[in-house]
N, C-alpha and C positions, 0 to 999 in steps of 0.2 A: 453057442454058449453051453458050458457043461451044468449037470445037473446041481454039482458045489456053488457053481458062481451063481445060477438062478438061486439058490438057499438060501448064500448069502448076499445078493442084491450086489454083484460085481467081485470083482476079483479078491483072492482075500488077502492080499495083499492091502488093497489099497482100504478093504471095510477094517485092516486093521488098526491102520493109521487113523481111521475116521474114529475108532473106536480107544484109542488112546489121546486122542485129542478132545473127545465129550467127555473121557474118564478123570482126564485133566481140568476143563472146567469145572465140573460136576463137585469134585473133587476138593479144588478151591475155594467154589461158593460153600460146601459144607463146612470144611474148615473155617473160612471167614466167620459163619455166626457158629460156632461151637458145635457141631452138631457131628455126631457120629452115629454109621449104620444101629449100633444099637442102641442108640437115644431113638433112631427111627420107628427100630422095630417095639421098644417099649413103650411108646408114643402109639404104637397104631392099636395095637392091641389096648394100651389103656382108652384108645377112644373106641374101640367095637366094643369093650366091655361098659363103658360108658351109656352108648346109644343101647344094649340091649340091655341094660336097666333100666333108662326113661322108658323102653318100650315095655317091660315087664312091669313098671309100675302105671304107666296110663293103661295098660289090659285091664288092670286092677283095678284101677280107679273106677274106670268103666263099667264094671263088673260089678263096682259098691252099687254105681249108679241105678244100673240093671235092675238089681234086689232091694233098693230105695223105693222105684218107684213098681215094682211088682208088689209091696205088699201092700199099694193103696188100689192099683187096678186091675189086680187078679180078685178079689175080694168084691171087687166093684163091676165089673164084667161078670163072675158069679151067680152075682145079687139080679144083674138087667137080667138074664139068663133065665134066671126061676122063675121071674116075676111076666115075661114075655112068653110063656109055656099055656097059659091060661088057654 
């Protein structure tokens, strides 16, 4: 077996055929529901801008939460602190 055919998984002949026959389907099901490479490609990208929003906004939220509850137990941790010194 040559190094091409190992490459590409058989002769390229016959991966081309295989590979015009998935391009064929492939193909057809997009067409069928309307969909085109670049519906795809604005589709993907609106959803990775998507998800690193929710995640930039729960960091956030997080982060409210963080500074919520430090300004009652940093104060209060403080306080046991001085008073545990005696």
């Amino acid at each position: 077996m040559s190094n091409l055919n190992r490459f590409l998984g058989g002769s390229p002949g016959s991966v081309l055929v295989k590979l015009i026959f998935l391009s064929l389907l492939v193909g057809a099901f997009l067409a069928f529901y309307d969909i085109t490479p670049f519906t795809l490609i604005e589709r993907l990208f609106s959803w990775i801008s998507s998800v690193l929003d929710l995640s930039l906004e729960t960091v956030l939220q997080v982060g409210r939460w963080v500074l919520y509850g430090a300004v009652i137990v940093i104060p209060l941790w403080l306080i046991s602190r001085l008073f545990s010194r005696r």
